[in-house]
C-alpha positions, 0 to 999 in steps of 0.5 A: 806898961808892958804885959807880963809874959808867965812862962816857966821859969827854968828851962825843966819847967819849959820842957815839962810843959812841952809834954814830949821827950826833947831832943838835943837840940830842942835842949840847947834851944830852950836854954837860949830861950831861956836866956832872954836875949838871943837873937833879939835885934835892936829896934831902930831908932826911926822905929821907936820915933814913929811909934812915940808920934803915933801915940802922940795927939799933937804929932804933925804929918810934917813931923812923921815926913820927916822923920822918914826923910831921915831914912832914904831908903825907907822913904823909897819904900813910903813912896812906891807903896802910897803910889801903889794902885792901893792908895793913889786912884791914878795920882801920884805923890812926889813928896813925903809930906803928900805919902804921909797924908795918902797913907795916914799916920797909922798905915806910916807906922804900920808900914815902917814896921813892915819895913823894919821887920824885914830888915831882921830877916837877913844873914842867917845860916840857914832857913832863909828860904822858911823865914822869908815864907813866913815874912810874906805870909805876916804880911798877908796876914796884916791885909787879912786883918785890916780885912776882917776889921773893914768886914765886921765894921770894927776900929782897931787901929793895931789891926795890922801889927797884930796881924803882921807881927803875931808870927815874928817869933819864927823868924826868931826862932829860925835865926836861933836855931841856925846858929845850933852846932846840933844835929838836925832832922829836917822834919825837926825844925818846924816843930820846933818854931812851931812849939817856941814861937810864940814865947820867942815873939812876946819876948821881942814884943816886949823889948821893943815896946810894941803896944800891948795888945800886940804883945799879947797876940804874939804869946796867945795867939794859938789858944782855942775858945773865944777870944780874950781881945779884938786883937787875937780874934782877928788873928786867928780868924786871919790864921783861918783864912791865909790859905784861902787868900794863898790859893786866890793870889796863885790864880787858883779856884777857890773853894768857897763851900770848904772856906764857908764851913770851916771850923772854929769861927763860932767862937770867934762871931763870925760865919761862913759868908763873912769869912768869905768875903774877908778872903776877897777883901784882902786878896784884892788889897794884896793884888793893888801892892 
């Protein structure tokens, strides 16, 4: 059953709770949003298989191999990354039923989603630049997340989704307002994906029929206090530490006293040291891809 998303339910509503004077174009935005379906893409039929299997006890490595055979170039994709230094400790596969098994049927879905989620990203106006940034910092934020679950010795198999998919909203939002004739400040826009993303990201959780922990995760995921399920408290530990894991894949120094005190982990039960080596669990695994 899918979580019930509460948003308001005319656009007035939805800009009263905004709390500001909206612009025009923040106007045409929200009655786009309003209408439920702008840019929302289909969810590919591989997609939908894969996420029925994995939900499945008696599903097969030989079912999930060939459902992504049916896919050449995803296949492609299945076999860099189970040969990538991540997964192969110096063996390489060569069949998908060998990539299958070195990957697991979890990480096949998580990578399958991955690969969809990319595939939304093309063919806008405008923006490119910004949706492809926050596409890598998704990714990033999975390996944060698969991180903090390894760190704090929890099992949360939607531990990469939660983390990979609770920003798809932006990449919405972005395509949405490429599409506007408004006019538009450059400073507006991020404010904008900034403010809606979160509706625009349940909305297509939703659609698609992600679990609902995911669901939940994309319309909740800025909220402050303690966590409301593993899957938000681990986003937002990950949201805390994507700088950190930035500066270290930019063969920068890290500074681990600033990482070590920074604030909001209280609530979210974990420490400055904890929080610290989650940044180097994961920059390792993103340094391995």
């Amino acid at each position: 059953m899918n979580v019930e998303v509460h948003v308001p339910s005319d656009v007035g509503a939805l800009l009263d709770a905004a709390g500001h004077q909206p612009s025009r174009l923040e106007l045409v935005l929200v009655e786009r949003l309003m209408g439920g379906r702008a840019a929302l893409p289909m969810l590919p039929a591989v997609a939908q298989e894969a996420l029925t299997l994995v939900n499945n006890p008696d599903a097969s490595v030989a079912a999930f191999a060939r459902l992504i055979e049916k896919d050449p170039p995803i296949a492609a994709r299945f076999l860099s990354v189970a040969n990538s230094a991540l997964y192969s400790r110096g063996r390489k596969v060569s069949t998908m039923s060998e990539a299958v098994m070195r990957l697991g049927i979890y990480g096949c879905r998580d990578l399958l989603m991955q690969v969809v989620y990319a595939s939304t990203l093309t063919g806008l106006k405008k923006y490119q630049d910004a949706v492809q940034a926050s596409f890598r910092r998704s990714v990033t934020s999975g390996l944060l997340c698969r991180a903090v679950c390894a760190e704090l010795d929890l099992s949360f198999k939607e531990a990469y989704l939660c983390g990979l998919l609770h920003d798809i909203g932006e990449s919405r939002t972005y395509r949405i307002l490429s599409e506007i004739a408004e006019p538009q400040e450059d400073d507006e826009v991020p404010h904008l994906v900034q403010r809606y993303h979160e509706r625009a990201g349940a909305e297509l959780a939703q659609m698609w029929k992600l679990p609902d922990e995911i669901q939940k995760v994309c319309m909740l995921h800025h909220t402050s206090g303690p966590a409301a399920g593993e899957g938000q408290r681990i986003v937002r530990i990950a949201d805390l530490a994507i700088e950190a894991v930035e500066t270290l894949a930019a063969e920068k120094p890290l500074d681990k006293d600033a990482l070590a005190s920074t604030a909001g982990l209280e609530p979210l039960q974990i420490d400055g040291r904890r929080l610290c080596a989650v940044v180097e669990r994961a920059a390792a695994m993103a340094s391995m891809l």
